[in-house]
C-alpha positions in Angstrom: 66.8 142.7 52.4 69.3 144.9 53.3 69.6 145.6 57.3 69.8 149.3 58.7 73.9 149.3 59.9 74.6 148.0 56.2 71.8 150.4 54.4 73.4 153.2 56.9 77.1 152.4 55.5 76.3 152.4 52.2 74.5 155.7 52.5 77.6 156.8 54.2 79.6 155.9 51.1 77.4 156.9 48.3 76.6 159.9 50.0 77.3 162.3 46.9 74.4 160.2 44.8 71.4 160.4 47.7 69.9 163.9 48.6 70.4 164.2 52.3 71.1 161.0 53.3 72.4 162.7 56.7 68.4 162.9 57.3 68.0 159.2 57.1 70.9 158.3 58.6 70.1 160.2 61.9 66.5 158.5 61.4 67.9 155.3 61.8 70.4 156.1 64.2 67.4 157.4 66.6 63.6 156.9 65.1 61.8 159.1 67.2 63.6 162.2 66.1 61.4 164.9 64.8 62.3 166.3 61.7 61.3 169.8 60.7 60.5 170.1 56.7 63.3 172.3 55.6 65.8 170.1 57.0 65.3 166.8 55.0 64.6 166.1 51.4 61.6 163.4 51.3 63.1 162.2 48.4 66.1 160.5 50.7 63.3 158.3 52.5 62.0 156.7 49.8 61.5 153.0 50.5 63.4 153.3 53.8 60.4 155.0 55.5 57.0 156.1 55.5 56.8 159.9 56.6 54.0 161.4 58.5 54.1 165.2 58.0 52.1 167.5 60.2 51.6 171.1 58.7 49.8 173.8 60.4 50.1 178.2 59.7 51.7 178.1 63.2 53.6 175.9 66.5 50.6 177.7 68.5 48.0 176.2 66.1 45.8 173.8 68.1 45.0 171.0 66.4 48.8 171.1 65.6 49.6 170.6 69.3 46.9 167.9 69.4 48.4 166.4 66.6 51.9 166.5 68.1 51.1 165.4 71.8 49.4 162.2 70.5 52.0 161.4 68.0 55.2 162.0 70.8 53.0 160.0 73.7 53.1 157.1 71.4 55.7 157.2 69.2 57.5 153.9 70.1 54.3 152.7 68.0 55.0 154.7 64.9 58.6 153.6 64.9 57.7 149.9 64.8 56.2 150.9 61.8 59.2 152.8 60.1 57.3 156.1 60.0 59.3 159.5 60.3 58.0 162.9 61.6 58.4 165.7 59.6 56.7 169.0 60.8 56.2 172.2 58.9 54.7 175.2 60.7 56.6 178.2 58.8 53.9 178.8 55.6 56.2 181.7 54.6 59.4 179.3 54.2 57.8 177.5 51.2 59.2 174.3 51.8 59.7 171.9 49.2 56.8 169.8 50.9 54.6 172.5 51.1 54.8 173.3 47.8 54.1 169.8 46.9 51.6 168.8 49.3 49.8 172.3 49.4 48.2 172.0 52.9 45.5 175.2 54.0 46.1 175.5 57.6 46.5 172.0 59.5 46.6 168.8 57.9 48.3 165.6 58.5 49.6 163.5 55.6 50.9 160.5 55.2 53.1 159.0 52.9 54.0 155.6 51.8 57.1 154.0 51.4 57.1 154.2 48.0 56.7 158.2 48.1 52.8 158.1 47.3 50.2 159.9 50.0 48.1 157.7 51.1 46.0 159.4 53.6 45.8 163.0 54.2 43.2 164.4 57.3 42.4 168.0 58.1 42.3 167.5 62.1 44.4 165.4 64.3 44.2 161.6 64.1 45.4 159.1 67.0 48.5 157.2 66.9 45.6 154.4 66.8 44.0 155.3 63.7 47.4 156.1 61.7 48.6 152.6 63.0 45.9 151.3 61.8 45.6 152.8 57.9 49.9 151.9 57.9 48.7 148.3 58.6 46.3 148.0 55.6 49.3 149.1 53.5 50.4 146.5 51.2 54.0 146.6 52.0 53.6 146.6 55.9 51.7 143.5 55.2 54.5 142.2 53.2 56.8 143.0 56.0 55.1 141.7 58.5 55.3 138.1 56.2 58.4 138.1 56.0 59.0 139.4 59.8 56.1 138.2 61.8 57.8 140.2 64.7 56.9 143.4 63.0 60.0 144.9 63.3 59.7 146.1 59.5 63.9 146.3 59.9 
């Protein structure tokens, strides 16, 4: 398994072959950084991370600030779990995950580290409950294995 300085340098280095590897390296230079859709490529995550992407029609949606409050008051969880934050509240901007994922309104997906979604809700879910579905995943099983710390790293 390769550790996170050595994945970082090699991302560093093969920079030209990974979309937006400056994403995942500021990931994994700080994990709790909030990424906003249109400045990351999911793509550039694959296998490192397992994104958790909040969409709503707008900041002052609701159930988006919900969503948001829970997921920064316990975020120290989510990053023992290797899961980035991606937020898109701009329906206009057509980003490349809203085209994918086609949200209406709010919705929380998220994603496996293999790129899959595996879970997507219409209202806000506790840091709890996402915990809880990442768990049952069969790779955060396997890492916690081979890492009975769970530090997934």
């Amino acid at each position: 398994m390769i550790s996170r300085l050595t994945l970082s340098a090699f991302l560093a280095l093969a920079a030209p072959a990974f979309a937006d590897t400056d994403a995942v390296v500021r990931w994994q230079q700080e994990p709790t950084t909030v990424f906003d859709a249109t400045e990351i490529d999911i793509d550039a995550f694959q296998w490192i991370a397992r994104p958790v992407v909040v969409f709503a029609n707008t900041p002052a949606d609701p159930a988006f600030q919900e969503q948001m409050e829970e997921i920064i008051a316990e975020l120290d969880r989510l990053v023992e779990r290797d899961v980035v934050v991606i937020t898109d509240t701009d329906p206009d901007g057509q980003s490349d995950l809203r085209r994918q994922l086609r949200p209406r309104g709010f919705m929380m997906v998220l994603m496996g580290k293999d790129g899959q979604v595996s879970l997507r809700k219409p209202l806000p879910w506790t840091v709890r409950e996402l915990s809880r579905s990442i768990d049952k995943m069969p790779m955060r099983r396997r890492e916690l294995r081979e890492n009975p710390s769970g530090d997934a790293t």
